[in-house]
DOMI-90221 format. One record per residue (C-alpha): residue in three letters; x, y, z. Coordinates in steps of 0.02 Angstrom, whole numbers, padded with zeros to 5 digits, always signed. Layout:
BEGIN
ALAXYZ
...
END
This chain:
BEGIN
UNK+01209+01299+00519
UNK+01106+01222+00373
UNK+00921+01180+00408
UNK+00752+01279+00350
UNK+00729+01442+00266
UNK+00804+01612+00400
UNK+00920+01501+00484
UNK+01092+01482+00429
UNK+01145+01419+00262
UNK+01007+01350+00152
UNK+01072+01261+00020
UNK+00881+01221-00056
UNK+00878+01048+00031
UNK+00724+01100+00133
UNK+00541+01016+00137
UNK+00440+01089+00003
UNK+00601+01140-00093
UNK+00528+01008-00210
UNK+00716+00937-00205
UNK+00698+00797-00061
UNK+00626+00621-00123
UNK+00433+00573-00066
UNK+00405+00419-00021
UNK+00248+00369-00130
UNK+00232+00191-00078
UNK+00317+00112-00249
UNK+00477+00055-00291
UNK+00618+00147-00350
UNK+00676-00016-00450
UNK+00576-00176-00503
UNK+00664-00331-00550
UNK+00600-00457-00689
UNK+00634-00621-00745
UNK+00790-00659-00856
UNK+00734-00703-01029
UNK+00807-00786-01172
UNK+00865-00750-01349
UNK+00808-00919-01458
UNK+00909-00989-01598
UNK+00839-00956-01788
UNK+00726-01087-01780
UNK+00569-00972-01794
UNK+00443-00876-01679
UNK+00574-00926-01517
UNK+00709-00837-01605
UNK+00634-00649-01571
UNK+00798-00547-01579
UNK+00835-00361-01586
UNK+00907-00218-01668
UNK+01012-00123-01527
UNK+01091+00043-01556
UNK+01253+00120-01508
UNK+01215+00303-01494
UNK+01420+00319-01481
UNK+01425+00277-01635
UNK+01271+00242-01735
UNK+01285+00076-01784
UNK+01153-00065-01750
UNK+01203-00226-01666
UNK+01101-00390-01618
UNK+01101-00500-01476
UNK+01205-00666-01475
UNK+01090-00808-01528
UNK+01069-00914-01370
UNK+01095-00780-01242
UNK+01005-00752-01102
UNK+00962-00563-01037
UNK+00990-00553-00873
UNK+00980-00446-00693
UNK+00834-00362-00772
UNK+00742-00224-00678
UNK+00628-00076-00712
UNK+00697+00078-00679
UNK+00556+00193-00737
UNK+00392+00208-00772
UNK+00229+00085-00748
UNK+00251+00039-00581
UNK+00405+00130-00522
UNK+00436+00290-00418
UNK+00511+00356-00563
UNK+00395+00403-00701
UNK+00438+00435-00878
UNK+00426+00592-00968
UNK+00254+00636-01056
UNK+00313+00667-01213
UNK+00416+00506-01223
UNK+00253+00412-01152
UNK+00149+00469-01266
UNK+00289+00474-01441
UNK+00296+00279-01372
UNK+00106+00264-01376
UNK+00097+00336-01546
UNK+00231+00240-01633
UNK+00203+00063-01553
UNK+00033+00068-01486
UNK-00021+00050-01289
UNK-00070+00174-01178
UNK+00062+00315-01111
UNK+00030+00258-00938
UNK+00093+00081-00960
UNK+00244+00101-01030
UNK+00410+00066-00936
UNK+00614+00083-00963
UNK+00703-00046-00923
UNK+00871-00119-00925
UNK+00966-00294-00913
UNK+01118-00364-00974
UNK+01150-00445-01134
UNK+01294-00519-01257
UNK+01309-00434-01417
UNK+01398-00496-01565
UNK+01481-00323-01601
UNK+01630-00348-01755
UNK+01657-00509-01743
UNK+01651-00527-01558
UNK+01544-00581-01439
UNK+01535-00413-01291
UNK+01431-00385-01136
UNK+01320-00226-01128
UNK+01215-00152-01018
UNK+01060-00138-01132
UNK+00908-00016-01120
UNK+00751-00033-01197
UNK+00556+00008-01159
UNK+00415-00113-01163
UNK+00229-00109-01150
UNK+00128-00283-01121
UNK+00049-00271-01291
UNK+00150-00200-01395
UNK+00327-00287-01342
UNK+00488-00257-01316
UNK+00546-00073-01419
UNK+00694+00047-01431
UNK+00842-00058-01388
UNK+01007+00040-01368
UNK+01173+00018-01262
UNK+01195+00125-01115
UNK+01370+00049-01091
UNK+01488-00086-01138
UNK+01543-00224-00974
UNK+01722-00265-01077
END
């Protein structure tokens, strides 16, 4: 039962099936540093414009916050690479090269109608060009 090509049922799971995961020697994950959403008292207070694509409306992190368990989940780095044509729209809108770019996620607090909500929070960043793109995969509450 099961196993290669000719011998039983082959459900496609097979070594050169291009289906099976190769090890390539980097991570599948990389976790980052926490980092903090300042006050409005100037260049510390750097916040963001994050999108619900539920819904279409922007939200902005809760002054004060800190964004944390953040990791890299594709891209510069990672096992996972990101798709060419989002590399390179990336590269053209914001700068950087396509190569550099990474998605990434953490956890945030977002002041969402009045109240203050967890959300897990994607975004992509690139060394010189920043943080970009910030949207909610999925509300915590």
């Amino acid at each position: 039962m099961g196993g290669g090509v000719g011998r039983g049922l082959d459900f496609g799971n097979t070594w050169g099936s291009g289906r099976l995961p190769i090890d390539t020697g980097e991570p599948d994950t990389i976790p980052e540093a926490d980092w903090h959403i300042g006050r409005s008292l100037g260049a510390a207070a750097m916040n963001y414009d994050i999108k619900d694509p539920r819904t279409g409306k922007t939200y902005r992190f809760v002054e004060g916050t800190t964004i944390s368990h953040v990791e890299v989940f594709a891209g510069k780095g990672t096992r996972n690479k990101l798709r060419p044509k989002v590399a390179a729209g990336l590269s053209e809108r914001y700068g950087g090269r396509p190569r550099d770019w990474k998605h990434v996620k953490g956890l945030g607090t977002i002041e969402a109608g009045g109240r203050f909500r967890t959300a897990e929070v994607h975004w992509f960043e690139e060394r010189g060009a920043g943080r970009v793109e910030f949207k909610v995969k999925r509300w915590l509450d």
